[in-house]
C-alpha positions, -999 to 999 in steps of 0.1 A, spaced: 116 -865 -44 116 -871 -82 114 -844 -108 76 -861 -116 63 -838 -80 76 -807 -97 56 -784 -118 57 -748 -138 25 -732 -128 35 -700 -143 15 -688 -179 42 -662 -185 73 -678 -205 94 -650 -190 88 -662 -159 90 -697 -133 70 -708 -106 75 -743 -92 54 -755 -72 67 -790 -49 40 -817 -40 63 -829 -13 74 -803 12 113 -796 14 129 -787 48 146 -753 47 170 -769 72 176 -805 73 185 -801 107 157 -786 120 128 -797 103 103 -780 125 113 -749 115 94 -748 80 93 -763 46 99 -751 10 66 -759 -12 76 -739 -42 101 -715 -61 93 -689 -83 117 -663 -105 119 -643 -135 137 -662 -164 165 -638 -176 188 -662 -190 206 -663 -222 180 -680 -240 154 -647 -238 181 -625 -256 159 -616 -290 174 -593 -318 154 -576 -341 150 -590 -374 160 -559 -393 192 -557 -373 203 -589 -389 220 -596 -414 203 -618 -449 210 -644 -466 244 -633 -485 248 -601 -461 282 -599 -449 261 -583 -415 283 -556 -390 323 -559 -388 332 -547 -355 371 -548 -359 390 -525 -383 426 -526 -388 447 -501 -414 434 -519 -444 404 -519 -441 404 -481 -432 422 -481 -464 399 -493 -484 369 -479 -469 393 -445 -480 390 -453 -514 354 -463 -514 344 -423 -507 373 -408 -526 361 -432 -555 321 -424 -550 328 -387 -537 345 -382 -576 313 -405 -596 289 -378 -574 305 -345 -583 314 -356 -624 278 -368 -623 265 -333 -610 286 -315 -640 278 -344 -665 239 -339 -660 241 -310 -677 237 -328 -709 200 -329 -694 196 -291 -700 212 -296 -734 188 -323 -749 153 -300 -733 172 -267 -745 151 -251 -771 160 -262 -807 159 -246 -844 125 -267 -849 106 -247 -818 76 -222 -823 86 -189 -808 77 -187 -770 78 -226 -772 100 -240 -750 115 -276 -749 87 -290 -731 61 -278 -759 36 -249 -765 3 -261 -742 -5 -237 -718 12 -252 -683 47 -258 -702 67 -225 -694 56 -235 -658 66 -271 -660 101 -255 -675 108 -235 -645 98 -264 -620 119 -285 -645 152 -257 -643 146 -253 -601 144 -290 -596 177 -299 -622 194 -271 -600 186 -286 -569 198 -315 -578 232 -307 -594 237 -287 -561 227 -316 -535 249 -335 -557 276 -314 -555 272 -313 -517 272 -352 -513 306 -355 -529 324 -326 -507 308 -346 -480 325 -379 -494 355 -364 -497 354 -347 -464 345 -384 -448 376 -396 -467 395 -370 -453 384 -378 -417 390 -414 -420 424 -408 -437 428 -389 -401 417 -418 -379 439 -443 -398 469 -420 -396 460 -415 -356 453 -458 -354 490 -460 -373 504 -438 -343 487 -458 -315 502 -491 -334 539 -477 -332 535 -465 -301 526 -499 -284 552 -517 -303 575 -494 -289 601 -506 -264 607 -497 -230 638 -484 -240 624 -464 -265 599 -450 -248 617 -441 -218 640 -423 -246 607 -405 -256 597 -396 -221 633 -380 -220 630 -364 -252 595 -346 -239 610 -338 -207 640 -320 -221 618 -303 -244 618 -324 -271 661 -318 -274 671 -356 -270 
């Protein structure tokens, strides 16, 4: 039979039916049995894997690292500590914001910094809530920062502990098996 008597009948590309112009014996050795005229299956190979194009990486993306090791945990360490102190001096440096609209020697009485039209005391206090709620989400994102620092710092020092402990050698952890059985004495 050549390849020529086989063909994909199927209009789904997930899926294969073949359908044979010459009839195959299921059993050579019994050919009256029955034949074979055609195969059909799912295709769930490899090839119909598909990721989602916002879950890759760009051009110039350095894309997902999957393996961490102590300096990278390091660094990643000083990359909150570093943006956790930018967050909270920029939450106390914003306050040269309220300086510049503060009220000056020039102003009207009852004129705020925002001017004397008739919505501006408003616009002031919307101003003042929406300056303090930002100085205090601020203020929040850096503890969190820091608290993720912290954490991490955490993990490393527990990753450094697993590392010694599997470079350890039998001898020294038989010692430390003794050492917990005798109550930590050895």
């Amino acid at each position: 039979m050549s390849w020529d008597n086989i063909h994909n009948v199927s209009k789904d590309p997930d899926r294969v039916e073949q359908r044979f112009d010459v009839p195959m014996p299921l059993n050579p050795g019994m050919p009256l049995v029955g034949d074979l005229r055609g195969v059909n299956f799912d295709r769930v190979g490899v090839d119909q894997a598909h990721t989602p194009s916002k879950l890759v990486a760009g051009d110039g993306e350095r894309g997902v690292e999957t393996e961490w090791d102590a300096g990278s945990l390091d660094s990643a360490v000083t990359w909150l500590e570093t943006h956790a102190s930018y967050v909270h001096r920029l939450s106390y440096d914003m306050s040269t914001i309220k300086d510049e609209l503060a009220p000056n020697e020039w102003a009207e009485p009852g004129q705020g910094a925002l001017g004397g039209f008739p919505n501006a005391q408003e616009l002031t206090k919307n101003h003042d809530a929406l300056f303090s709620s930002t100085q205090q989400g601020l203020r929040t994102l850096s503890d969190g920062l820091w608290a993720a620092a912290e954490a991490l710092r955490e993990v490393k020092r527990k990753y450094e502990d697993a590392e010694h402990a599997n470079a350890m050698s039998a001898q020294e952890m038989q010692q430390a098996f003794n050492d917990a059985a005798s109550g930590g004495n050895g």
